[in-house]
C-alpha positions as CSV (number, residue, x, y, z in Angstrom):
1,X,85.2,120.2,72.5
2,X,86.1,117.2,70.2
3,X,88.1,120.6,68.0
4,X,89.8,121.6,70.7
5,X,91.0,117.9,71.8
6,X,91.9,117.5,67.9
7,X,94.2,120.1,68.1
8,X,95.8,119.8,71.3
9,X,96.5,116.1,70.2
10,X,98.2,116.9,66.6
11,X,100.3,119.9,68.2
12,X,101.7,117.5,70.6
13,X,102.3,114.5,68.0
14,X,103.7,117.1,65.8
15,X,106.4,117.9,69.4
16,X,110.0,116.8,68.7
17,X,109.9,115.7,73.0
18,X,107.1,113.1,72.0
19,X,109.0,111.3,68.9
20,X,112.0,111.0,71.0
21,X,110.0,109.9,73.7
22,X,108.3,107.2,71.9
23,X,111.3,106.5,70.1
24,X,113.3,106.0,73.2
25,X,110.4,103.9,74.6
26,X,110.6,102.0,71.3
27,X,114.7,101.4,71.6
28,X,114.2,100.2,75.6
29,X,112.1,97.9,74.8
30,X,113.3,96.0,72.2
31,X,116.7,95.9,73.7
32,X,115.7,94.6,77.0
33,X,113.9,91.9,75.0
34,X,116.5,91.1,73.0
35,X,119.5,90.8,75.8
36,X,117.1,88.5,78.2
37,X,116.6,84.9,77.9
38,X,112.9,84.8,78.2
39,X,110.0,87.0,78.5
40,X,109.4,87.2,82.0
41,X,112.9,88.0,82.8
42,X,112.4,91.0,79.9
43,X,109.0,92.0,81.2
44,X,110.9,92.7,85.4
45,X,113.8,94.9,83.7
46,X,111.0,96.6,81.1
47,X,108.7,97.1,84.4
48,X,111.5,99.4,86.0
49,X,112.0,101.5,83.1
50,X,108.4,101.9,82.8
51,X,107.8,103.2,86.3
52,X,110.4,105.6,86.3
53,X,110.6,106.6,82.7
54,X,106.5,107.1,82.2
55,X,105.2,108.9,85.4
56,X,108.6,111.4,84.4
57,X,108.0,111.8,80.7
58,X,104.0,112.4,81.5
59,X,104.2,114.9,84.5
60,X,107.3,117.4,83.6
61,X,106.0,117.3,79.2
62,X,102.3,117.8,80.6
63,X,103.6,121.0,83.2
64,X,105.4,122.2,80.4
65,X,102.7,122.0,77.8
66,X,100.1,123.8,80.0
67,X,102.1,126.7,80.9
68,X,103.1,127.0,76.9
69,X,99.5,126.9,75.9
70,X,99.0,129.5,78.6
71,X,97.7,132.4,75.7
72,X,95.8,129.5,73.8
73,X,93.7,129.1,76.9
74,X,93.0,132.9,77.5
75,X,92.1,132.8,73.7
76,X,89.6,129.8,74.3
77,X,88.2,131.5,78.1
78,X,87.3,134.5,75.5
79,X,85.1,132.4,73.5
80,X,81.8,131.0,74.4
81,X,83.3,128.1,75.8
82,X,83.0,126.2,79.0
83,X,85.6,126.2,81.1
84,X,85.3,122.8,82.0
85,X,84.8,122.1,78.8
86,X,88.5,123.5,78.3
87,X,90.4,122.0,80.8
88,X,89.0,118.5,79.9
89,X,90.3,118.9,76.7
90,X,93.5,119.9,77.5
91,X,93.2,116.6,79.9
92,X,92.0,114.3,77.0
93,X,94.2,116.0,74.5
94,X,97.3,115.1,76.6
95,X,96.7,111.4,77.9
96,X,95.7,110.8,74.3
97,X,98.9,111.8,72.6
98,X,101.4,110.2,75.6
99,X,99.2,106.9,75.6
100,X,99.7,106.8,71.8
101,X,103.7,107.5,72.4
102,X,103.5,104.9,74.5
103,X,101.6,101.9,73.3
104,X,103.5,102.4,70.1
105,X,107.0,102.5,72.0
106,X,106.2,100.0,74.9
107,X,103.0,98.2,73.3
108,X,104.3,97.1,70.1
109,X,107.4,95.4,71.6
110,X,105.6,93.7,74.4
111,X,102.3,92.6,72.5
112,X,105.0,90.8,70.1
113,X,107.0,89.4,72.3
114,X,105.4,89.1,75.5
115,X,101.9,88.4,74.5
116,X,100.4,86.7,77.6
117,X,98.3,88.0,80.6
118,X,101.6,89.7,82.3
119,X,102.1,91.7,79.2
120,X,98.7,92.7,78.9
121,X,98.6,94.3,82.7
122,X,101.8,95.6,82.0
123,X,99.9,97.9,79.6
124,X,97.0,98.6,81.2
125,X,98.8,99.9,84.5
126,X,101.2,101.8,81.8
127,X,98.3,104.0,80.4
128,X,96.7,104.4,84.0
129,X,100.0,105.5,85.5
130,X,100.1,107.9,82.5
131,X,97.0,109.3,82.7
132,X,97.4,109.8,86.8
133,X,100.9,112.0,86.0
134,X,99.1,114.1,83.6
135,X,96.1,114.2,86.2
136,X,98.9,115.7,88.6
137,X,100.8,118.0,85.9
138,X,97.5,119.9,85.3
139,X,97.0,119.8,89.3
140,X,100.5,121.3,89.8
141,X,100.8,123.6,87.0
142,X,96.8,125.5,87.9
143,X,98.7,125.8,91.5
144,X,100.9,128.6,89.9
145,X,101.4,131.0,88.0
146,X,105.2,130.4,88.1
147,X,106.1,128.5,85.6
148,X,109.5,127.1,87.6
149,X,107.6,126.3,90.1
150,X,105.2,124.8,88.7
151,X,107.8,122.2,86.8
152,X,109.7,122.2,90.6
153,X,106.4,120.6,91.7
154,X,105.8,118.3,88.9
155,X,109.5,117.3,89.6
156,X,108.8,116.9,93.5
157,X,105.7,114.7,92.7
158,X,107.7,112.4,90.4
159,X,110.6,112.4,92.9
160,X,108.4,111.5,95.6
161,X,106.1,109.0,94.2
162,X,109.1,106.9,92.4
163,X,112.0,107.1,94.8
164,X,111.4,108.8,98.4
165,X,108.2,106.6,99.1
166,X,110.0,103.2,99.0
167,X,112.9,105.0,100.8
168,X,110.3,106.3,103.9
169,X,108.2,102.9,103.8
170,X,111.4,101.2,104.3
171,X,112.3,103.5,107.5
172,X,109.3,102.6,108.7
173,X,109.2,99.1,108.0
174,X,112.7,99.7,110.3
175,X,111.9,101.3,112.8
176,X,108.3,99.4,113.5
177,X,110.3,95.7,113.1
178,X,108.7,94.7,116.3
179,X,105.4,95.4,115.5
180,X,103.0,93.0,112.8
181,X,102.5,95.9,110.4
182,X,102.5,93.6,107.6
183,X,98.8,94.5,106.6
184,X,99.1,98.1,107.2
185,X,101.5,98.1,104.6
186,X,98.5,97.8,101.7
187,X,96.6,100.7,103.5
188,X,100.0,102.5,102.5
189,X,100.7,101.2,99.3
190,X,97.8,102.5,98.0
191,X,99.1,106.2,98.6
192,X,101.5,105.6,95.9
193,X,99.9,104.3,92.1
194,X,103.5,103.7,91.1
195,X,104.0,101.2,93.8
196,X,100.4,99.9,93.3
197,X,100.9,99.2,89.7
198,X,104.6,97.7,90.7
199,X,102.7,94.7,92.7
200,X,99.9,94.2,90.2
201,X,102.2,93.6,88.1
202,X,104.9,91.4,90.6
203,X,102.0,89.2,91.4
204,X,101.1,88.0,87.9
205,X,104.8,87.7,87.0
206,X,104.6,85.4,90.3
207,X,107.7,86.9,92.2
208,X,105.6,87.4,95.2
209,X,107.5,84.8,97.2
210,X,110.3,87.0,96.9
211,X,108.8,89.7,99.0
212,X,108.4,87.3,101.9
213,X,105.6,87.8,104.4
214,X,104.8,91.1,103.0
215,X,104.4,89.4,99.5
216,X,102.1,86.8,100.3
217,X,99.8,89.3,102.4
218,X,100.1,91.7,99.2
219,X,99.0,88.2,97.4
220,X,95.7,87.7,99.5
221,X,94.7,90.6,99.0
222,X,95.3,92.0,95.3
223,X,96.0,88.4,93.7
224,X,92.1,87.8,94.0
225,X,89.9,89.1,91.4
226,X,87.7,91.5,93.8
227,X,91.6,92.6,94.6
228,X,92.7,93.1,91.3
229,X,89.1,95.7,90.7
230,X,90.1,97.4,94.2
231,X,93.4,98.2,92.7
232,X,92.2,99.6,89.6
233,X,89.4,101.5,91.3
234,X,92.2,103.2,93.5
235,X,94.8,104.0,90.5
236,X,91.5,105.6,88.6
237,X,91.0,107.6,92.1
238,X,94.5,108.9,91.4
239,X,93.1,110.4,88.2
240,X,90.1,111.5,89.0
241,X,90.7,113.4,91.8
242,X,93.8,115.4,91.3
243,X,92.0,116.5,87.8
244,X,88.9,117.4,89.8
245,X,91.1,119.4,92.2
246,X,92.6,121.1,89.1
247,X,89.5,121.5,87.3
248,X,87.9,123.1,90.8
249,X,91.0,126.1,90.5
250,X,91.0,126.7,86.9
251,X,87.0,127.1,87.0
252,X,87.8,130.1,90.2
253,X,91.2,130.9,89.2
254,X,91.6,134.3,87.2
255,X,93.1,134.3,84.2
């Protein structure tokens, strides 16, 4: 297993798409730093890029890398190998290499220059939101064997998850003005982990007030310690399960 992660980790690092990624990460990040007048107003412009910028990067490069490796995998399901043991590899391989891309694009800048708490969670929800796109690029890409479709779902997701959410919580929010549904609105955050890690992040960076009401119900709730561990609990949930769901089809699915 640890062979097959070695591999799939130095073939990816060795990927033109990963230097420019990290590279691009790398550019970002000092630039935003550099054009604001203090860290916190740096960390709210860096915190946009992020969300859109990772989650894209992770799920279309992991889609793509899965159905390129398709005759690597049929090579390894002809061995006395797992296949569990295979697709966590894959898994492991991929988060590793995208979380190195990004710690060393995103992580060097902020730990420098933003060293403090904020910065700190900024990184953390970083790597989780990585891992969860990869989580769902493996999900989408065991769905089909069509590879455009596969990367048209993997597109979807991102699509979804970064921009049409807000956009349909915002209809609602709307259309149910009337109504107190203040509090339901953290049952539906936690549907999306890029929202989720948006206002763990908000809430150190204290901008809550900002979000009126909404905010300071979103502050009783995840600005409290037990808060803060639900909220990482649920963005691990986001991993987990979509790579068990994928791990459940590749184990049934005929290569």
């Amino acid at each position: 297993m640890n062979r097959i992660i070695k591999f799939v980790v130095l073939d990816i690092l060795r990927n033109k798409i990963v230097l420019v990624y990290t590279l691009l990460l790398s550019v970002l990040s000092w630039s935003v730093f550099g054009l604001e007048d203090n860290s916190s107003k740096g960390l709210l412009t860096l915190l946009n890029i992020i969300l859109l910028t990772v989650p894209l990067v992770s799920v279309i490069f992991s889609t793509i890398y899965v159905y390129n490796s398709s005759e690597f995998i049929e090579l390894l399901l002809s061995q006395p190998i797992r296949r569990r043991k295979i697709w966590r590899s894959i898994f492991y391989g991929l988060v590793f290499s995208l979380l190195l891309s990004f710690l060393v694009g995103s992580g060097i800048p902020v730990l420098v220059l933003a060293p403090d708490s904020v910065g700190l969670m900024m990184m953390i929800v970083g790597c989780i939101i990585t891992a969860v796109f990869v989580a769902l690029a493996m999900l989408a890409s065991i769905l089909t064997r069509d590879k455009a479709k596969g990367i048209g779902i993997s597109i979807m997701l991102w699509l979804f998850y970064a921009l049409l959410f807000d956009g349909l919580v915002l209809f609602l929010l709307f259309q149910l003005a009337d109504y107190p549904i203040e509090k339901a609105m953290v049952a539906i955050t936690v549907l999306n982990p890029i929202d989720l890690g948006r206002i763990l992040i908000l809430l150190h960076l204290d901008v809550s007030a900002m979000m009126g009401y909404t905010g300071a119900i979103f502050k009783d709730f995840f600005g409290t310690t037990g808060g803060i561990f639900a909220a990482f609990a649920i963005l691990l949930l986001w991993v987990i399960i979509p790579f068990w769901l994928s791990m459940r089809r590749f184990r049934r699915k005929d290569m």
